[in-house]
N, C-alpha and C positions, 0 to 999 in steps of 0.2 A: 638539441639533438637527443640527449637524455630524456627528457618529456617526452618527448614522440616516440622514442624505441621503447619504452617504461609504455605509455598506451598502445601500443602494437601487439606488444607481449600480452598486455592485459588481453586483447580482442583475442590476440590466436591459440590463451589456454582456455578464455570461454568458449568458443568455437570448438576445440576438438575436447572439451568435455562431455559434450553432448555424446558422439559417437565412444566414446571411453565407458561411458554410464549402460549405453547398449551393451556395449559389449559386459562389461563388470555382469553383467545384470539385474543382484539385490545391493549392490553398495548403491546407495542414496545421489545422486547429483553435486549436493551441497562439500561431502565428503570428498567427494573425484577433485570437486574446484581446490577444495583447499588442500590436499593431496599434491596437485600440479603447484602451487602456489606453493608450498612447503621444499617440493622438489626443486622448484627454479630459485630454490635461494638459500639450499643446502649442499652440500657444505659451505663452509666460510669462502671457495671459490665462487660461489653462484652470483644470483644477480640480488639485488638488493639497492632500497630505495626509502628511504626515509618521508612518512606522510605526514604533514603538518595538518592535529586532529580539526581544527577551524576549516580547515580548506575540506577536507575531506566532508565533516560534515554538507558543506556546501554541497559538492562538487558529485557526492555521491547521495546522498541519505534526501537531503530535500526535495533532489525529483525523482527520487523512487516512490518518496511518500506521497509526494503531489501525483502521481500516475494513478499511485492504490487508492489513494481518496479520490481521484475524479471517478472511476470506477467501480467505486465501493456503492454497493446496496443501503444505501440512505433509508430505504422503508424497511428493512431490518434493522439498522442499528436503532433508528427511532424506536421500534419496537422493545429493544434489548438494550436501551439507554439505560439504567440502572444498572445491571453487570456488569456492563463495560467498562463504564464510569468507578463503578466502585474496584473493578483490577486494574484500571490506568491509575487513580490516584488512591484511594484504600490500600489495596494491597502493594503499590510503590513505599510510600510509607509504612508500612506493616514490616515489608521485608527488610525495610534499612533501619531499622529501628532492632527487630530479631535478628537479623542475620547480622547486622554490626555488634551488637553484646556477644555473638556467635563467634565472630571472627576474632573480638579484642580477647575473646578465654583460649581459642583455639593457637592465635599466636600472641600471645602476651606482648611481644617486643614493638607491636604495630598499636603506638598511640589509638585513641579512640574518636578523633577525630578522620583520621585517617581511614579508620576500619567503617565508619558511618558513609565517608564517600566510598570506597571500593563497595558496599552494601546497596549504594546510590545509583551506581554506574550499573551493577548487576541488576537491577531490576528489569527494565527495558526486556520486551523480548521481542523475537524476531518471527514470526508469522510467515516468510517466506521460506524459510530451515522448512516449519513446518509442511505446508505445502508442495516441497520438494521431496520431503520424506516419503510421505502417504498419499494417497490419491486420493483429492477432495471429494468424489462420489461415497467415501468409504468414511467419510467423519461427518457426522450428522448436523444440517444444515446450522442451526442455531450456535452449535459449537464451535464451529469455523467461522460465524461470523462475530463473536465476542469476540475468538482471539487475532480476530484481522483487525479491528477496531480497538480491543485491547492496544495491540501494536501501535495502530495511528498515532496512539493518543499518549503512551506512557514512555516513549522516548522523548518527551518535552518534560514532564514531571521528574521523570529520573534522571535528567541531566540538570536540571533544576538545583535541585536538590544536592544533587553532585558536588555544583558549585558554590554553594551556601558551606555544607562540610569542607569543601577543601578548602575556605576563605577563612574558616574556622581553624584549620589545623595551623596554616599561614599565620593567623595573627593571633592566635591562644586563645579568642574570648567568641563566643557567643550569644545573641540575644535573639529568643523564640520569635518575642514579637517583630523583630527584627526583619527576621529571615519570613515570618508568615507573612507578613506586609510585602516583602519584595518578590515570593513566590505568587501572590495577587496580581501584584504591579506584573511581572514577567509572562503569567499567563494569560490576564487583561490583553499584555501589551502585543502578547505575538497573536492574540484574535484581531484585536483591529487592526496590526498591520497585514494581515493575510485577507483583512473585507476592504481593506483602503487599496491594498493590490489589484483586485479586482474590480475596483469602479475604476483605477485608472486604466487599464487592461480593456477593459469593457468603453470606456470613453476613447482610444484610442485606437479598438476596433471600429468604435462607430464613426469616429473622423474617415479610416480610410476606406471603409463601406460610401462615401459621401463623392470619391473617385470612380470615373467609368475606367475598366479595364486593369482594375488592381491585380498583381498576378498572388493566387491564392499562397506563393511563398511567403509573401510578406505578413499576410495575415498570419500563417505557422510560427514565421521569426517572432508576432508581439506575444502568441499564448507563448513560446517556448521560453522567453524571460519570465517568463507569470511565479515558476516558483524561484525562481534566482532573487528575484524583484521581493517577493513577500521575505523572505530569509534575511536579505541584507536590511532592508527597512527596519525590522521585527530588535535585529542583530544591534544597531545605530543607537537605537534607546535601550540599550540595557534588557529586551524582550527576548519571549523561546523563540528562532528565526524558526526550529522544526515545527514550532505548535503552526506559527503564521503559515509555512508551507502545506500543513497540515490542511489547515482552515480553508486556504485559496481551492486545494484539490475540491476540499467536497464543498464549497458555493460555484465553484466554477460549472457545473452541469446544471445546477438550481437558477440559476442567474439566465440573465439574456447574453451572460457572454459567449458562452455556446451557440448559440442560437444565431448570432451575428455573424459566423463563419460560414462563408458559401461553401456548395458542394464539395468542390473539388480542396478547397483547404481543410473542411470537415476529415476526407478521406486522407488527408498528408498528414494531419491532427494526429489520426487514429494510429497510421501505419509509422509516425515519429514516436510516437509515446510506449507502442509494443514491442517496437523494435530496443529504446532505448532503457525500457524497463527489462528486458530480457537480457540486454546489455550490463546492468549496473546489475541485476542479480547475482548475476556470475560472475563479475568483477570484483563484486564484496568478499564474496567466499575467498578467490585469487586471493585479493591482499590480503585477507585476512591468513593464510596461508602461507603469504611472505614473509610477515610480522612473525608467525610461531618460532621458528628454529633459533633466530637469535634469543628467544624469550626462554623458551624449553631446554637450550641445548646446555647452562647451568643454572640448578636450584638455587636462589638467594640463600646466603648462611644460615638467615634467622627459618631458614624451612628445614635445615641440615643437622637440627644438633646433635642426634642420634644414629641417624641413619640417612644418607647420601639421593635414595631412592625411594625407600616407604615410610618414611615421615612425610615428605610433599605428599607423594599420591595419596595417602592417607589424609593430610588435610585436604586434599581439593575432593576426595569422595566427601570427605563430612561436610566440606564448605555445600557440595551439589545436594547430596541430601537434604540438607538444613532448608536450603531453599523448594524443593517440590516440597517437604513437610510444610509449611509455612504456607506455601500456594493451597496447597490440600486443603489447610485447616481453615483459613481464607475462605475458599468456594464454599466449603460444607458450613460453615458458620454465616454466612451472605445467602443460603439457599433456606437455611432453616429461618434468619429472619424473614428471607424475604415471604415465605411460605405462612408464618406468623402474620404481618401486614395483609398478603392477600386475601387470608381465613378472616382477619376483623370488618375486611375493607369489599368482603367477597364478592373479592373477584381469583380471575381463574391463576393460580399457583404455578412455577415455575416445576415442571417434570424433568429430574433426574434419578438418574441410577449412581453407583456406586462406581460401578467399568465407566461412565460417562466422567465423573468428580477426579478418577485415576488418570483418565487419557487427558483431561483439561489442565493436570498439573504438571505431568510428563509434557506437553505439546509448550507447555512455556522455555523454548529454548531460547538461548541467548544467543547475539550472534554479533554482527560489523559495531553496532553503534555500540554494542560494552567495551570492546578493544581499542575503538576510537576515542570513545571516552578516559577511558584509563589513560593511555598514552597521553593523554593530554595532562595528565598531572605535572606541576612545575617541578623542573630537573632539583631547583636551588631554593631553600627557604629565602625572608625576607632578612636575615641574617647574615647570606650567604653559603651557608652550609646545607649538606644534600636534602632534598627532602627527605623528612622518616618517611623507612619502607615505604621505597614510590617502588624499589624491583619484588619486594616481595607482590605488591597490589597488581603488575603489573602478569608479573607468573600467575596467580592465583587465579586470576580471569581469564587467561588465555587456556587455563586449566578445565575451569568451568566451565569453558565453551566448548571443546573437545569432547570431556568426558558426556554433557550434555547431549550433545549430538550425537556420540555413539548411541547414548541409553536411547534414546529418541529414536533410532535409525532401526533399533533392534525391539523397542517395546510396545512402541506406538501402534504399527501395522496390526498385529495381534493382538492388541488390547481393543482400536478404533470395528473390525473386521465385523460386520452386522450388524455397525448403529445406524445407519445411513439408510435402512430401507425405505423404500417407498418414492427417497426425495428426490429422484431423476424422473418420475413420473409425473409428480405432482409439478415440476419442473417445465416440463412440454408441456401438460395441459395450460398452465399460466401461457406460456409462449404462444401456444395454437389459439386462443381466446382473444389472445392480443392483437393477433393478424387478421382474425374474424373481424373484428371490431373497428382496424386500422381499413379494410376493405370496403366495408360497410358505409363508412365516413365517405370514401374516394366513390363509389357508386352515387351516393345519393350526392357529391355535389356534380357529378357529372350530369344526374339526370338533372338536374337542377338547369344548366345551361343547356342541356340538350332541348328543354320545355319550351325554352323563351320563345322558340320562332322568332320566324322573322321573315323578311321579304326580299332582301340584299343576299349578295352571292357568300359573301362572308357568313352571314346568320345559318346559310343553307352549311356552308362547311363547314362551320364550328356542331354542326346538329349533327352532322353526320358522323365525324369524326369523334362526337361523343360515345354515339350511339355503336361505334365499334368497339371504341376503347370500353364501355357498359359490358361490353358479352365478354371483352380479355377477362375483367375484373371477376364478373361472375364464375366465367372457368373457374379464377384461382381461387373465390371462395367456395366452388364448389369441389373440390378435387385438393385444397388447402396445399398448394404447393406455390414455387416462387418463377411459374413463368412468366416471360415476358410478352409484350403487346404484338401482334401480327405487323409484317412489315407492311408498309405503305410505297407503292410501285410511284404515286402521283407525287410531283414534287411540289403542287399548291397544299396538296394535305399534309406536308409534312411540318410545317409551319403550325400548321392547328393543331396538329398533334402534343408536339412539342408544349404548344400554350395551354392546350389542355390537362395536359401529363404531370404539366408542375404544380396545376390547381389541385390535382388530382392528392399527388403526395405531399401537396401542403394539406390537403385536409388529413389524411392518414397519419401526418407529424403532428399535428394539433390532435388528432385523436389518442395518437398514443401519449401525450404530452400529458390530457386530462386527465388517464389511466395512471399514468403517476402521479399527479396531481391527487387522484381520490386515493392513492394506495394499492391499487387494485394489481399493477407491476412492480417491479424493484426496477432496479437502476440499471442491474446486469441483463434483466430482458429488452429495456430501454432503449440503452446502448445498443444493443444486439441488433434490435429489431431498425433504429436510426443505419445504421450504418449499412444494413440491409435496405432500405430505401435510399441512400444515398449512390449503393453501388448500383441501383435498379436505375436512377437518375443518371450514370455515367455511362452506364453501359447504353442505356436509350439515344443518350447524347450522340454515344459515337456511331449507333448504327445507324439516325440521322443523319450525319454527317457522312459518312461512307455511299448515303445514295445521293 
C-alpha cells in the first residue's frame, strides 16, 4: 500500500506541475517539480520515502534513456560524433580528476578517494533540466544535440568511474591499469548487452508476427521490457546496464525491430513511450525534491567549522563554479584542436562563438542520476565503521544541483536568445522535401498497378481504385498538405481500396526509410513523418470500417 500511495503522489505532483508552471510563469518546470517534491516532505511531518539507488536506476533512468535514444537524431549525432564523445568520456574524466583535487583542498577532511567519486557522480548531466529550461527553438541546433547525446552517453562513464573510486576509498588501494581494463570490460559489456537485447526482442517480435490475429498489446508488452531487459543483462556481468539501455534505444529504430511492429502497435509504441517519458521526467525532479530537505535541512560538521551558513554555501558556489570553469576550458580547448585537425586535414571546421562555448557550459546541469548516484555510497566501510564524509558527498551534490539549476533557470534564456536562427526553417523545409518524396514513391507504385490491365473484374477495380487514389495523392503533393483519400460509397471498392492504400504507404515507408538511410532526414523527421503515415493508416482503417 506504501508503493502505490508513494506512485500516486508521484503522478498527481507531476500532473499539477504542469498548470503551477503556467501560472508561475518564468520559474522553469524543472524548479516547480522539485519545489512540490521539497514541499511533500518538509517538514520532518511530511511524507518521505527512502529509494534504493539500483532500483531507482532501473526503474526510472533506463527508460527515460531508452525513450531519448530511440528518438534521438542518429544523423546528427553521427555528424557531431567527436564532441559528443569527447564530453561523455574526455571531459567525465577531466572533471573528476580537477574537480576531485578541487574538492580534497576545498574540504580537506574528505579523503581523496572519496572526493574522486563525489567528482565522478557530478559529471553526468542532465539534458532534460536543460530543455525544460529554455525553449529548444531558442538553442541552436547542433548545440542541443551534443548536449542530448552528451547526456546519453556520460551517465554510464560517470557512474563508472564512481564505482572504481568508491571501491577505492572501500579498500585503500588502487591500480590504474586495473580500473582501465574494467572500465573496457563495463563499457564493452553494457554495448553488447544492449545489441544482444535487441536480436532477442526482435526474434521474439518475429515469432509472434508468425500468429494471425496477435493483439498489437502484446507486441507493446515485448518492446516495453526491451530497456529493463538490456539493463539487468548489462547489470548480471558486472557491465554499464545505463550504457546497454542506452545502446538498445538508438539500434532499436536502426534495426528491423521497429519495423516488425504493426500499425496499430507502432501507434500504442509511440503514445506508451511519450506518455511514460513525460511521466519519468517529472518524477525525477519530484523525488529528487523529496530527497533535498532531509539533506539540506543540517550542514555536515566538516562543512560548519566557521560558520553554520556561508562556509557550505560558499563551498557549494566554488564546488559549481569549479565545474562550468572546467566544462568551459574543455570545450574551448576540444574546439581549438578540433579546428587544428580540420585546417591540416581541410576540411570544414567546427563554428563557434564565445556566447555559444558560455551557454554549452552553463547548459551542463546536473540533475536525478548525481543524487542517485551519491546516495548510493555505502552507509558502513568494510571495517564497519561509517563511511568517510558519505553526508558531507551527499550535501554537496544536492547543493550542486540546486544552485545549478537556479544559474541555469536565470542565465541560460538570455545568454541562448538569437543563436537558433534560421533552424525552424531549415527544419520544414527538410520535412516538406520528405513528404514530396514519400508521395512521389506512393504515386508511382500506384501507377505501377493501375498499368497492368487486365480483363477480370478484379483487374478492372484494382485499376480504378488506383486511379482515384493517383488524383488523392496528387492533390496532396500539390497543395503539400495531409488530406485524406475521398470516400468510396461502393463496398466491392472498399476492399481495393484498402489493398491498394497499404501498397501505397508501404512505398512512402521505404521512401522515407532510404531518406534516412542516405542521411538526407534525421530521425526526428523520421519518426514524425512514420507515425504520420501510421495515423493516415488508422484513420483510413476506420472510415472503412464505418461504411
Amino acid at each position: 500500500m506504501q508503493t502505490f500511495t508513494f506512485i500516486l503522489i508521484l503522478v498527481m505532483a507531476v500532473v499539477a506541475s504542469q498548470p503551477l508552471t503556467r501560472l508561475l510563469g518564468i520559474v522553469p518546470l524543472p524548479v516547480v517539480q522539485i519545489a512540490l517534491g521539497a514541499a511533500l516532505a518538509w517538514p520532518t511531518a511530511g511524507f518521505h520515502v527512502a529509494i534504493e539507488p539500483e532500483l531507482f536506476l532501473l526503474l526510472f533512468i533506463a527508460p527515460l534513456l531508452f525513450a531519448d535514444a530511440w528518438e534521438a537524431p542518429k544523423r546528427e549525432y553521427r555528424k557531431l560524433l567527436r564532441p559528443i564523445l569527447s564530453l561523455a568520456f574526455g571531459l567525465v574524466f577531466f572533471t573528476t580528476l580537477g574537480c576531485g583535487l578541487a574538492l580534497h583542498w576545498l574540504v580537506p577532511s574528505m579523503p581523496l578517494p572519496v572526493a574522486f567519486a563525489l567528482a565522478a557522480v557530478l559529471s553526468p548531466t542532465d539534458a532534460v533540466a536543460v530543455s525544460s529550461i529554455v525553449d529548444k527553438e531558442s538553442v541552436p541546433k547542433d548545440l542541443m544535440h551534443v548536449l542530448e547525446g552528451e547526456s546519453l552517453l556520460n551517465d554510464a562513464s560517470g557512474l563508472v568511474i564512481f564505482r572504481f573510486a568508491t571501491a577505492a576509498a572501500l579498500t585503500g588501494s588502487f591500480s590504474l591499469w586495473q580500473a582501465s581494463l574494467a572500465f573496457v570490460v563495463a563499457v564493452a559489456g553494457g554495448i553488447a548487452a544492449g545489441l544482444l537485447a535487441i536480436v532477442i526482442v526482435s526474434w521474439a517480435l518475429k515469432l509472434l508476427a508468425k500468429f494471425d490475429r496477435i493483439a498489437p498489446e502484446a507486441q507493446l508488452l515485448v518492446v516495453m521490457l526491451l530497456p529493463f531487459a538490456a539493463f539487468l543483462g548489462a547489470e548480471a556481468v558486472h557491465a554499464s546496464g545505463v550504457l546497454a539501455a542506452v545502446v538498445a534505444g538508438l539500434a532499436v529504430g536502426r534495426t528491423r525491430t521497429a519495423n516488425q511492429l504493426g500499425v496499430s502497435a507502432y501507434m500504442l509504441a509511440h503514445s506508451f513511450w511519450t506518455m511514460l517519458a513525460f511521466l519519468l521526467n517529472g518524477a525525477l525532479f519530484v523525488v529528487l525534491g523529496l530527497q533535498l530537505p532531509a539533506i539540506i535541512r543540517t550542514a555536515p560538521p566538516a562543512l560548519t567549522g566557521w560558520h553554520w551558513f556561508w562556509q557550505p554555501l560558499g563551498i557549494v558556489v566554488a564546488l559549481t563554479l569549479c565545474l562550468i570553469v572546467l566544462r568551459f576550458l574543455w570545450i574551448t580547448v576540444a574546439i581549438a584542436l578540433s579546428r587544428i585537425v580540420a585546417r591540416r586535414l581541410r576540411r570544414e571546421a567546427i563554428r563557434t562563438t564565445a556566447r555559444t562555448r558560455l551557454a554549452g557550459s552553463i547548459a551542463g546541469v546536473r540533475g536525478a542520476v548525481t543524487l542517485a548516484g551519491v546516495l548510493s555510497l555505502p552507509v558502513l566501510a568494510l571495517d564497519g565503521s561509517p563511511f568517510p564524509a558519505r553526508d558531507v558527498a551527499i550535501f554537496l551534490a544536492a547543493g550542486v544541483i540546486l544552485l545549478w539549476l537556479a544559474l541555469a533557470s536565470l542565465g541560460l534564456p538570455p545568454i541562448v536568445r538569437g543563436l537558433a536562427s534560421g533552424h525552424g526553417v531549415a527544419h520544414a523545409t527538410e520535412m516538406r522535401r520528405a513528404r514530396i518524396v514519400a508521395t512521389e514513391a506512393a504515386i508511382a507504385r500506384l501507377e505501377g498497378i493501375a498499368h497492368r490491365g487486365g480483363t477480370d473484374g478484379a483487374a478492372s477495380v484494382d485499376q480504378a481504385v488506383a486511379e482515384g487514389l493517383i488524383a488523392t495523392y496528387r492533390r496532396r503533393l500539390a497543395l503539400l498538405d495531409d488530406g485524406q483519400t475521398p470516400r468510396e460509397e461502393a463496398a466491392a471498392l472498399q476492399s481495393a481500396e484498402s489493398t491498394l492504400r497499404r501498397a501505397a504507404l508501404t512505398a512512402e515507408r521505404q521512401a522515407l526509410r532510404e531518406l534516412l538511410k542516405r542521411g538526407d532526414i534525421d530521425d526526428v523527421a523520421f519518426n514524425a513523418l512514420t507515425h504520420e503515415l501510421a495515423l493516415h493508416d488508422v484513420l483510413a482503417g476506420a472510415k472503412a470500417r464505418a461504411h
